[in-house]
N, CA, C and O of each residue as an XYZ file, in Angstrom:
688
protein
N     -38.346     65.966    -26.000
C     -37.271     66.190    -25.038
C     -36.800     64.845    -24.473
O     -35.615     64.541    -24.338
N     -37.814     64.096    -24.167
C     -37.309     62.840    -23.622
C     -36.614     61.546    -24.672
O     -36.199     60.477    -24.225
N     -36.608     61.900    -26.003
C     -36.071     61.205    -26.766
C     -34.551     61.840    -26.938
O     -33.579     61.131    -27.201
N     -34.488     63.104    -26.775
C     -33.405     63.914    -27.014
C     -32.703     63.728    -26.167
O     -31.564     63.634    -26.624
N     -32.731     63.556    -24.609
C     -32.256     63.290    -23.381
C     -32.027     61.627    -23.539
O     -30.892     61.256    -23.240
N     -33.068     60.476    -24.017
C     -32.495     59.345    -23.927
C     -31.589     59.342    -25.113
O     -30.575     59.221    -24.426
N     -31.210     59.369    -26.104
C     -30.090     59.565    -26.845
C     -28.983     60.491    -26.279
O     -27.891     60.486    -26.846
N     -29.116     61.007    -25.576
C     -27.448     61.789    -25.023
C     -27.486     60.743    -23.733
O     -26.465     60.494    -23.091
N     -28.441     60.312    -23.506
C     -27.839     59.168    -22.218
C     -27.428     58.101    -23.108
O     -26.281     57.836    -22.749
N     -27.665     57.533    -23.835
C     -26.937     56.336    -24.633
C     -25.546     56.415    -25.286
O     -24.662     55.559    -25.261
N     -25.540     57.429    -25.782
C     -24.636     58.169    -26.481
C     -22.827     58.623    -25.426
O     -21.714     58.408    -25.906
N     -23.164     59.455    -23.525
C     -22.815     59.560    -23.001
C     -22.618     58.402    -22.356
O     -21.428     58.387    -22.042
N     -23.318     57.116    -21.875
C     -22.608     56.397    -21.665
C     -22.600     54.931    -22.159
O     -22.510     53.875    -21.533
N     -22.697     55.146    -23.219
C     -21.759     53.712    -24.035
C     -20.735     53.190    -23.579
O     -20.779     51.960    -23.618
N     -19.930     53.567    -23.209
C     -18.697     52.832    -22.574
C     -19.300     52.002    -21.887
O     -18.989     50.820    -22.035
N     -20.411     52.385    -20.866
C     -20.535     51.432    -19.791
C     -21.693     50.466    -19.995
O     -21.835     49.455    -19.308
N     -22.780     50.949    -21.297
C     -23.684     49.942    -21.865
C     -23.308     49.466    -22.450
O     -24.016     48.477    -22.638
N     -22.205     49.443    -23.225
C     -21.583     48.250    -24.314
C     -22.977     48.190    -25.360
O     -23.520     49.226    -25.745
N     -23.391     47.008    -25.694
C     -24.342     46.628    -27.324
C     -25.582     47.220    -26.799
O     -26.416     47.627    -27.607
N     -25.875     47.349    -25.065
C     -27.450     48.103    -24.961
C     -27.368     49.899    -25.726
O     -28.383     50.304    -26.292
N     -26.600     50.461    -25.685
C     -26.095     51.159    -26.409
C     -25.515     51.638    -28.184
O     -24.843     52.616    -28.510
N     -25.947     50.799    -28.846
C     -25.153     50.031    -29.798
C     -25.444     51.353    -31.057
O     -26.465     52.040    -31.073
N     -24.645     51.444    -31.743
C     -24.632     52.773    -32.798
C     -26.213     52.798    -33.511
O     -26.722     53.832    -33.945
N     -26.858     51.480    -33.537
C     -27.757     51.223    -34.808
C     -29.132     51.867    -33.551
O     -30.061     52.485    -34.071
N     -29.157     51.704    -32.216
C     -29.757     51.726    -31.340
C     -29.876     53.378    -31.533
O     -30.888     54.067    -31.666
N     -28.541     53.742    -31.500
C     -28.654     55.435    -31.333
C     -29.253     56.390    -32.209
O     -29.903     57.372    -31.849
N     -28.908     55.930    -33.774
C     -28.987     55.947    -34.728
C     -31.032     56.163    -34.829
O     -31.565     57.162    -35.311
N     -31.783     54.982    -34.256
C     -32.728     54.821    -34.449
C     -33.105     55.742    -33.223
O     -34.143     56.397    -33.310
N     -32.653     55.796    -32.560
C     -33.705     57.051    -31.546
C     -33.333     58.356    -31.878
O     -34.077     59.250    -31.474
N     -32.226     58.696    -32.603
C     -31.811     59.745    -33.438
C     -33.015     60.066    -34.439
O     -33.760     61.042    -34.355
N     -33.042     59.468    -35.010
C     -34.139     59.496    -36.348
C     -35.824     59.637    -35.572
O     -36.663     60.433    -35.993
N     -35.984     59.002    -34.778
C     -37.057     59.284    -34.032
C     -37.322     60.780    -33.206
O     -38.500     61.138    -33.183
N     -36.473     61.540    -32.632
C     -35.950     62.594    -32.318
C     -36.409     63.664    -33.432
O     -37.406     64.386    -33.443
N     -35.338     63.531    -34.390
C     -35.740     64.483    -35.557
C     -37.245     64.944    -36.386
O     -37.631     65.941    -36.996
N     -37.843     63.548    -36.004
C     -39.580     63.641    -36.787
C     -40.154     64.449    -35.763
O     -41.198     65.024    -36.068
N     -39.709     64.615    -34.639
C     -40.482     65.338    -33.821
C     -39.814     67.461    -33.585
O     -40.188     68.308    -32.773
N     -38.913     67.527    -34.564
C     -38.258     68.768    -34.558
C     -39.330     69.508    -34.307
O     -39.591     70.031    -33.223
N     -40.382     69.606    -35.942
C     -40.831     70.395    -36.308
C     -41.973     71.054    -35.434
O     -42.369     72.218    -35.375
N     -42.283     70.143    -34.913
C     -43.490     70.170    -33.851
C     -42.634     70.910    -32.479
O     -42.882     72.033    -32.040
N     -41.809     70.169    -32.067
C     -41.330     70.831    -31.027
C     -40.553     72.479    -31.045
O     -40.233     73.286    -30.172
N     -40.485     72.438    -32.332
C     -40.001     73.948    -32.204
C     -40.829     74.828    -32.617
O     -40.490     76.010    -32.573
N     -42.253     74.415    -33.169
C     -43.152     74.910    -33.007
C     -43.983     75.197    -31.345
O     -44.855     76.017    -31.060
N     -43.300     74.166    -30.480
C     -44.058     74.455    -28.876
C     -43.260     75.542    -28.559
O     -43.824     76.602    -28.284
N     -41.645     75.453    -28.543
C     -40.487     76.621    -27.766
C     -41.676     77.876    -28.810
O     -41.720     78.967    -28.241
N     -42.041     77.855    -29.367
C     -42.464     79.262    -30.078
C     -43.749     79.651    -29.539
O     -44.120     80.801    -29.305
N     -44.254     78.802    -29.404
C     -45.972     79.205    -28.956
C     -45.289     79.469    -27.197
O     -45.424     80.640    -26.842
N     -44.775     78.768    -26.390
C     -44.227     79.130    -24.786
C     -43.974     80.753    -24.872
O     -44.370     81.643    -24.119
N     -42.918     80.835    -26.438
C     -42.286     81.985    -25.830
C     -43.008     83.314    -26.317
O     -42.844     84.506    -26.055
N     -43.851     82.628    -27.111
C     -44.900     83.843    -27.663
C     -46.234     84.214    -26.369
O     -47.025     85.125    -26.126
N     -45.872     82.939    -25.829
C     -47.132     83.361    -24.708
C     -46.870     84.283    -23.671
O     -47.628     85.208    -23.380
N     -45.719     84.013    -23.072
C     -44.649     84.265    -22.480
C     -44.496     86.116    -22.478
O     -44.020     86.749    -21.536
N     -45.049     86.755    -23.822
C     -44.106     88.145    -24.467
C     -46.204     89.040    -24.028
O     -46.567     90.213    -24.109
N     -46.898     87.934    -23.667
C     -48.818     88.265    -23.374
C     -48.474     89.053    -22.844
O     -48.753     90.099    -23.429
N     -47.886     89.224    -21.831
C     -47.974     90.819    -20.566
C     -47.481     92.047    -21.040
O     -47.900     93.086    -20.529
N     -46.551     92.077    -22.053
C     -45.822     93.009    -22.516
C     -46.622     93.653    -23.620
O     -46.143     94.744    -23.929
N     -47.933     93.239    -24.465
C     -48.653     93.624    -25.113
C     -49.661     94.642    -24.825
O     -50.225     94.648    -23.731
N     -49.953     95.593    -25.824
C     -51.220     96.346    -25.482
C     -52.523     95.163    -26.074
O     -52.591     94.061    -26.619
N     -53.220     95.992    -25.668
C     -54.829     94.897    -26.262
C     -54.574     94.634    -27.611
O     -54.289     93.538    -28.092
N     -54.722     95.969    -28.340
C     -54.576     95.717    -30.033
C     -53.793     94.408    -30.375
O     -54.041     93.412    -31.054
N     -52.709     94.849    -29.592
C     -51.531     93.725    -30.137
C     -51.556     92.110    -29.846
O     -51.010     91.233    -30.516
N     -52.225     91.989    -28.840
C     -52.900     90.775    -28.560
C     -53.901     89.952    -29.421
O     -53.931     88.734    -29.598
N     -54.590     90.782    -29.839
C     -55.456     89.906    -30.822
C     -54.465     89.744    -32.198
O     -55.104     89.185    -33.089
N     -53.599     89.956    -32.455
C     -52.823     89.586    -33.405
C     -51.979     88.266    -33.179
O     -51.964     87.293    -33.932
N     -51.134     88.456    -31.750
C     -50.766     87.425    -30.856
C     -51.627     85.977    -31.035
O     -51.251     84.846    -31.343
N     -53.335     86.694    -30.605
C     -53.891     84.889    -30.731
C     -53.715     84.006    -32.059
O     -53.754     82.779    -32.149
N     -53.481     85.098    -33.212
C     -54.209     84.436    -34.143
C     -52.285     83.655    -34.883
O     -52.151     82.617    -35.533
N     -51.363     84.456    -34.523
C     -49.773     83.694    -34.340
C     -49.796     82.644    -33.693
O     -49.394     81.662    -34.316
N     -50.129     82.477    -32.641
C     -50.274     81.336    -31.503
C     -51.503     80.225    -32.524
O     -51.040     79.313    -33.209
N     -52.993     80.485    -32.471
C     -53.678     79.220    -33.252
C     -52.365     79.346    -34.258
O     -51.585     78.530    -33.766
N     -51.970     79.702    -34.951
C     -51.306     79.051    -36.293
C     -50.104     77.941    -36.001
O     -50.117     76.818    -36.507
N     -48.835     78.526    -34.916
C     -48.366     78.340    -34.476
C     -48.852     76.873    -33.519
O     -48.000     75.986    -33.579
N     -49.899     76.585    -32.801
C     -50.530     75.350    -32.059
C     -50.476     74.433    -33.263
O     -49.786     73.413    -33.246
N     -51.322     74.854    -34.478
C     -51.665     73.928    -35.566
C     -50.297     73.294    -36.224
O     -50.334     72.310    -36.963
N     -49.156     73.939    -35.887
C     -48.074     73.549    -36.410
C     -47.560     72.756    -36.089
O     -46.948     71.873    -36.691
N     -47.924     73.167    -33.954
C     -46.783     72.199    -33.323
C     -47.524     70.525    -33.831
O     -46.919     69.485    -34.092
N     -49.093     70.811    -33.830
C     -49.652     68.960    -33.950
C     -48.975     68.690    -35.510
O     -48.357     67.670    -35.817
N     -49.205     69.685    -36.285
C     -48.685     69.524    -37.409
C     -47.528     68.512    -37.583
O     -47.561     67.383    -38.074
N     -46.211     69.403    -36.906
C     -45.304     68.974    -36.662
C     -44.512     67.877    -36.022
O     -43.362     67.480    -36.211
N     -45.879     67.344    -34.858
C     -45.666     66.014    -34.526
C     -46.261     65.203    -35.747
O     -46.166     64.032    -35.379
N     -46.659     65.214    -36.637
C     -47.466     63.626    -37.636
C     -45.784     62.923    -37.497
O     -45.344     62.337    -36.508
N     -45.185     63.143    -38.561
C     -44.314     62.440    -38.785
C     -44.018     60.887    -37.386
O     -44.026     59.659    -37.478
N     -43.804     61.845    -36.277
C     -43.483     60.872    -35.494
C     -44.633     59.779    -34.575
O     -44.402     58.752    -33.937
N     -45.817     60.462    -34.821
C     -46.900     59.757    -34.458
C     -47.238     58.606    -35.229
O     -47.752     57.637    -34.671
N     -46.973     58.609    -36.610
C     -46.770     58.375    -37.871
C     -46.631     56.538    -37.593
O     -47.315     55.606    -38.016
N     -45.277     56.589    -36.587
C     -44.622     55.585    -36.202
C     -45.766     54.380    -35.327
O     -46.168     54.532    -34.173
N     -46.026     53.499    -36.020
C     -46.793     52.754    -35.131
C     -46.539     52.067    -33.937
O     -45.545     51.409    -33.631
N     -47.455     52.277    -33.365
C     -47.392     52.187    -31.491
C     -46.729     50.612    -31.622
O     -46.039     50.211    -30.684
N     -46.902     49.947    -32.520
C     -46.419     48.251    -32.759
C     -45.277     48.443    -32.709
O     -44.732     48.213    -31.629
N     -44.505     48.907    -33.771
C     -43.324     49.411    -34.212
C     -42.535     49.640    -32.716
O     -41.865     48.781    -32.142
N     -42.814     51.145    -32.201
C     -42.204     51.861    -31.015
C     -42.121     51.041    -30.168
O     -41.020     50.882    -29.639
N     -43.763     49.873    -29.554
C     -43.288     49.224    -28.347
C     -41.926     47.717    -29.020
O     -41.015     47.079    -28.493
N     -42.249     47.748    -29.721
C     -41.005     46.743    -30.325
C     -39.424     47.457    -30.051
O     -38.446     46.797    -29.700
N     -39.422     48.301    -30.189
C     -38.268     48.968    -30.283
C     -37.887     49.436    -28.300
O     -36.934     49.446    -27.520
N     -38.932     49.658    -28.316
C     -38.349     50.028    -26.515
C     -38.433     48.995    -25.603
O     -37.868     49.044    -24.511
N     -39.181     47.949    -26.023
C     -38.876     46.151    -25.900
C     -37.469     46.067    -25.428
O     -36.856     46.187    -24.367
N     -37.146     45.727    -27.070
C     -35.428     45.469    -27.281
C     -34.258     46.062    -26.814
O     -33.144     45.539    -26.804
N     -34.682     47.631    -26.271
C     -33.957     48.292    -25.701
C     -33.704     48.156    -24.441
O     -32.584     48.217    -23.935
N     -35.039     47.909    -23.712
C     -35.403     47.810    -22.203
C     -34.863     46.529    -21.911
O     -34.465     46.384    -20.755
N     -34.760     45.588    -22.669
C     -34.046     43.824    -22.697
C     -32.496     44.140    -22.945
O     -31.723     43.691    -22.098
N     -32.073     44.709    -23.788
C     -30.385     44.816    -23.802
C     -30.221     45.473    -22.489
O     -29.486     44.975    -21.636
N     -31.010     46.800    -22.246
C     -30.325     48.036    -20.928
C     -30.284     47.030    -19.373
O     -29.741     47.301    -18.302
N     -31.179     45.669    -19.830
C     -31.294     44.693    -18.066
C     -30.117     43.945    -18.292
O     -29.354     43.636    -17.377
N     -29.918     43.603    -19.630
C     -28.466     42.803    -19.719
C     -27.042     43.359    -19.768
O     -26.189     42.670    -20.329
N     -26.817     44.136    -19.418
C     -25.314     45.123    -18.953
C     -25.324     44.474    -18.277
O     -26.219     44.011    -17.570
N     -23.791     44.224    -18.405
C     -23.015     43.306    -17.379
C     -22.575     44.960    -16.783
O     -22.629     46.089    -17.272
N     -21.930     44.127    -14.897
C     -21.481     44.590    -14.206
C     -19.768     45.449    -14.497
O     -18.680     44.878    -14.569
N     -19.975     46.565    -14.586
C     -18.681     46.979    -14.659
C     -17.281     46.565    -13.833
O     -16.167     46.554    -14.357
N     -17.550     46.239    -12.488
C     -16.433     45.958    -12.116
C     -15.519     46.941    -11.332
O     -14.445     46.787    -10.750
N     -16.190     47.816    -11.493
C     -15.707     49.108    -10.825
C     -16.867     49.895    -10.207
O     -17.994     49.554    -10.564
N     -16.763     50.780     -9.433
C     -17.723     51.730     -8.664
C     -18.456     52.642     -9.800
O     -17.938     52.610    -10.916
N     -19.304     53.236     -9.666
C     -20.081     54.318    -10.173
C     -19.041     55.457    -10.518
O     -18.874     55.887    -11.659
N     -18.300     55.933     -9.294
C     -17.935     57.261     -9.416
C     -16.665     56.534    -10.741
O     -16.578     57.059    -11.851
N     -15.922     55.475    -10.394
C     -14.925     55.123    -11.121
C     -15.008     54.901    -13.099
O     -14.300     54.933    -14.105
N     -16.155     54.719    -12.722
C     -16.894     53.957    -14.273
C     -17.056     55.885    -15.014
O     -16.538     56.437    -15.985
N     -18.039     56.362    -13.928
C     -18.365     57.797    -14.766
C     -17.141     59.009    -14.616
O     -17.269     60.008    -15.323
N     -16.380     58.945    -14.021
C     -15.616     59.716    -14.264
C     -14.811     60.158    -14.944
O     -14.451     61.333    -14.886
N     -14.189     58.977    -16.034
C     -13.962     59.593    -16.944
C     -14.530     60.928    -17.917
O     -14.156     62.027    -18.326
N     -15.923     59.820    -17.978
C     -16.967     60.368    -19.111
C     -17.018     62.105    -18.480
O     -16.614     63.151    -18.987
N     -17.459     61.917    -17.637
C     -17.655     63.274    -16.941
C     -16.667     64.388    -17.118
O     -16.970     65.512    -17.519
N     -15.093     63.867    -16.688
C     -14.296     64.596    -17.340
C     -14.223     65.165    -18.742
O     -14.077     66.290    -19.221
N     -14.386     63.910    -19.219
C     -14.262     64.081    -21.300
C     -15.451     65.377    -21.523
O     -15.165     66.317    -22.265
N     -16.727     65.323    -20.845
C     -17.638     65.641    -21.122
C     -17.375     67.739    -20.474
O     -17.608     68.753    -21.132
N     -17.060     67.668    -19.623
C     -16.676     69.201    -18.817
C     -15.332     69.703    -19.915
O     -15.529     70.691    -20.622
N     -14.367     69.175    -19.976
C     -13.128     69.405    -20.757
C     -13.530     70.125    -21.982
O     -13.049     71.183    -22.389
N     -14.691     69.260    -22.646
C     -15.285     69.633    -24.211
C     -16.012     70.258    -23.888
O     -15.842     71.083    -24.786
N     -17.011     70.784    -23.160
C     -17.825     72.027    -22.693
C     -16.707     73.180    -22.439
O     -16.952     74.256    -22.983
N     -15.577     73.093    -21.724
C     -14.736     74.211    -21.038
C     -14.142     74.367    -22.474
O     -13.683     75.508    -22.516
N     -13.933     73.716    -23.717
C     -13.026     73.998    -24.794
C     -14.361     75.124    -25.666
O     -14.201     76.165    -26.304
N     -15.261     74.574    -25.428
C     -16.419     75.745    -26.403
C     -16.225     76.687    -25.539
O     -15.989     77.740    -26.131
N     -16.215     76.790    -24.498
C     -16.348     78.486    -23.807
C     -15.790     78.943    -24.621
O     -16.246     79.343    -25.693
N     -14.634     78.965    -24.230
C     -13.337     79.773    -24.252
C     -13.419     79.862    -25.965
O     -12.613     80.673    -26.423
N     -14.194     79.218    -26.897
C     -13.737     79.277    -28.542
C     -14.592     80.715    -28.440
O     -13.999     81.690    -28.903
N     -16.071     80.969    -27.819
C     -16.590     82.158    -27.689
C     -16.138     83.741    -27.801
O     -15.729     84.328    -26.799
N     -16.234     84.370    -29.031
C     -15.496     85.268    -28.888
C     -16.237     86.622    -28.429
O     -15.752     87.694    -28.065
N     -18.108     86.050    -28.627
C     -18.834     87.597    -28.064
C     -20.134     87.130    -27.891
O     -20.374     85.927    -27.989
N     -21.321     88.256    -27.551
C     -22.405     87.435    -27.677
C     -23.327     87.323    -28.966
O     -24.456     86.835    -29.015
N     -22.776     87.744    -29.737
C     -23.222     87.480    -31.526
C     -22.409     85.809    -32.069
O     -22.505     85.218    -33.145
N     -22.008     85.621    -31.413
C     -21.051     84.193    -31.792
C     -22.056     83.035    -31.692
O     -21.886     81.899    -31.248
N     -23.099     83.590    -32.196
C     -24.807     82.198    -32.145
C     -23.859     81.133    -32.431
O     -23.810     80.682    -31.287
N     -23.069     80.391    -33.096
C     -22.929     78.865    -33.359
C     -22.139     78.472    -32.248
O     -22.257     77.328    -31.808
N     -21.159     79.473    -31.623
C     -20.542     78.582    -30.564
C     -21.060     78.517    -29.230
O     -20.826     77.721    -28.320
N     -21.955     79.707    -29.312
C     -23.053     79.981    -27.654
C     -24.009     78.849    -27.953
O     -24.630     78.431    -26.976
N     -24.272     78.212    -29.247
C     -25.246     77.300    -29.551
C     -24.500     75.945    -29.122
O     -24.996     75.156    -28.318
N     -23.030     75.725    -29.856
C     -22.527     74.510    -29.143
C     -22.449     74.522    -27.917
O     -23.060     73.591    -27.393
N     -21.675     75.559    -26.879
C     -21.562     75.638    -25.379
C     -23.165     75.360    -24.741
O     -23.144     75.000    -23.564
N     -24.325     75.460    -25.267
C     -25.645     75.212    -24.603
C     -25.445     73.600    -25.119
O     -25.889     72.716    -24.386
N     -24.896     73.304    -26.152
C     -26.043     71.487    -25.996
C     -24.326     70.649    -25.026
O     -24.386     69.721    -24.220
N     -23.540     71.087    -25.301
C     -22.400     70.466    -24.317
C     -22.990     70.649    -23.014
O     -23.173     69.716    -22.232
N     -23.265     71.758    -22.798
C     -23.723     71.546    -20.886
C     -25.076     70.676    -21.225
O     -25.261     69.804    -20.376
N     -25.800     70.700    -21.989
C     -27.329     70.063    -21.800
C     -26.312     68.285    -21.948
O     -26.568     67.591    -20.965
N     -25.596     67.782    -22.670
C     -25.015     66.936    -22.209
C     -24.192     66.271    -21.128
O     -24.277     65.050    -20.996
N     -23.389     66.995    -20.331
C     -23.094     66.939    -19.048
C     -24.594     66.738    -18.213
O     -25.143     65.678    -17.914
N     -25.011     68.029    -17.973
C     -26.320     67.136    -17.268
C     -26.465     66.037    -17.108
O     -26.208     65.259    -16.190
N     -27.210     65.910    -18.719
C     -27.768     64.436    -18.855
C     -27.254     63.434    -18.468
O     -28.056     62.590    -18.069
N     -25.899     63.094    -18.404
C     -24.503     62.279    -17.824
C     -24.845     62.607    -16.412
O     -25.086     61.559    -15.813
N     -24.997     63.974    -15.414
C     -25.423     64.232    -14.022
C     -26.964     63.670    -13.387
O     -27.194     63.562    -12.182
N     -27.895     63.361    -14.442
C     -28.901     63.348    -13.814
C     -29.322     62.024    -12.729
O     -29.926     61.783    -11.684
N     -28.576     61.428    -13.745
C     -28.793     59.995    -13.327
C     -28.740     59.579    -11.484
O     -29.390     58.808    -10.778
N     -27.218     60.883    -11.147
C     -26.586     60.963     -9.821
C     -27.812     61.777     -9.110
O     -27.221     61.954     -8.045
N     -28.192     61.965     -9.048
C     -28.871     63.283     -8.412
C     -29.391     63.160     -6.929
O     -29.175     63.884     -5.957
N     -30.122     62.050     -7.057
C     -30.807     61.598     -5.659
C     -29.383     60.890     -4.703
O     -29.471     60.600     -3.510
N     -28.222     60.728     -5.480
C     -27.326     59.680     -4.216
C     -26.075     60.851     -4.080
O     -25.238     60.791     -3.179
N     -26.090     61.949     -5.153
C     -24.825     62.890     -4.843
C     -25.314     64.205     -4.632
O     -25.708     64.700     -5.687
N     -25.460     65.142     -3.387
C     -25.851     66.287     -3.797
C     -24.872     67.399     -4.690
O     -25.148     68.570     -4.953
N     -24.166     66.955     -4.903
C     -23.291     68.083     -6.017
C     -23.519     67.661     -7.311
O     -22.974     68.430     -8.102
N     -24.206     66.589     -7.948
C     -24.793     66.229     -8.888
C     -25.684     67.151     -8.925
O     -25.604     68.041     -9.771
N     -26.936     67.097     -7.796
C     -27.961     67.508     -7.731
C     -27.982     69.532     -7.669
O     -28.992     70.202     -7.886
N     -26.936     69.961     -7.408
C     -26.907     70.917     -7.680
C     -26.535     71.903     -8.761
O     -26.696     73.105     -8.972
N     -25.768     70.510     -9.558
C     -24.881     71.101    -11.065
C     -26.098     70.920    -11.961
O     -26.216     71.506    -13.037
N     -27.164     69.919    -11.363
C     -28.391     69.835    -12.699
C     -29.243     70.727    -12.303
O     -30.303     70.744    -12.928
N     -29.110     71.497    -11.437
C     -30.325     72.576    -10.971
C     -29.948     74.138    -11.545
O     -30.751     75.016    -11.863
N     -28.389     74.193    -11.570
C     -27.899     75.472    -12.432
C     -28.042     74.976    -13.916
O     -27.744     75.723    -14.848
């Protein structure tokens, strides 16, 4: 999640990181992101399988555990790939990142002035998936309208502690 969230923050505001931001930058935490799919959508499954425990009779539970161990073994499973990545490697890479993100120059303009565009661009293209929605079987566009708002957020979070209407748009 936190690789997925720092790539929509790089991604969302490039304009205002310039090269700390840089495509090859995104690109590489992109790819880092993805090694960790398999595993992570192996966790949303074991949560939501745990999640469905109360609604079971007994019988059905011991079937449950033995979905869940398989399901656990998957999610570690599913992380190798990205563990894979040597700790040398990674701190090199969040080095170089953490050294470009101190060297952003000063925009020149205020906070609200700098993000507002983005913010706009970012609500506009969320408000254009609603409305493409034609029911609730429409999985690909209820799927785009969820990662557009999970992007807005991410663009909101940053505000949270200095705006409370930030802080309330990331809490819905």
């Amino acid at each position: 999640v936190a690789l997925r969230r720092l790539h929509s923050f790089l991604r969302g505001y490039r304009p205002l990181l310039g090269r700390a931001a840089r495509r090859k930058t995104q690109q590489a935490v992109r790819e880092l992101a993805s090694a960790t799919n398999e595993g992570r959508d192996a966790e949303v499954q074991v949560a939501w399988l745990e999640a469905q425990r109360g609604e079971l009779a007994r019988p059905e539970k011991a079937g449950l555990n033995a979905i869940l161990r398989q399901r656990r073994l998957a999610a570690r499973e599913g992380y190798r790939p990205a563990r894979a990545i040597s700790g040398e490697a990674w701190e090199q890479f969040a080095s170089g990142l953490r050294g470009r993100l101190q060297q952003v120059p000063e925009a020149g303009m205020s906070l609200g002035e700098a993000l507002g565009p983005l913010l706009r661009k970012q609500a506009g293209d969320l408000m254009t998936r609603v409305t493409d929605i034609r029911g609730g079987d429409d999985v690909a566009d209820l799927h785009s309208v969820r990662i557009r708002a999970k992007r807005l957020r991410y663009l909101l979070e940053p505000l949270r502690k200095e705006c409370p209407e930030a802080r309330r748009a990331v809490k819905i």
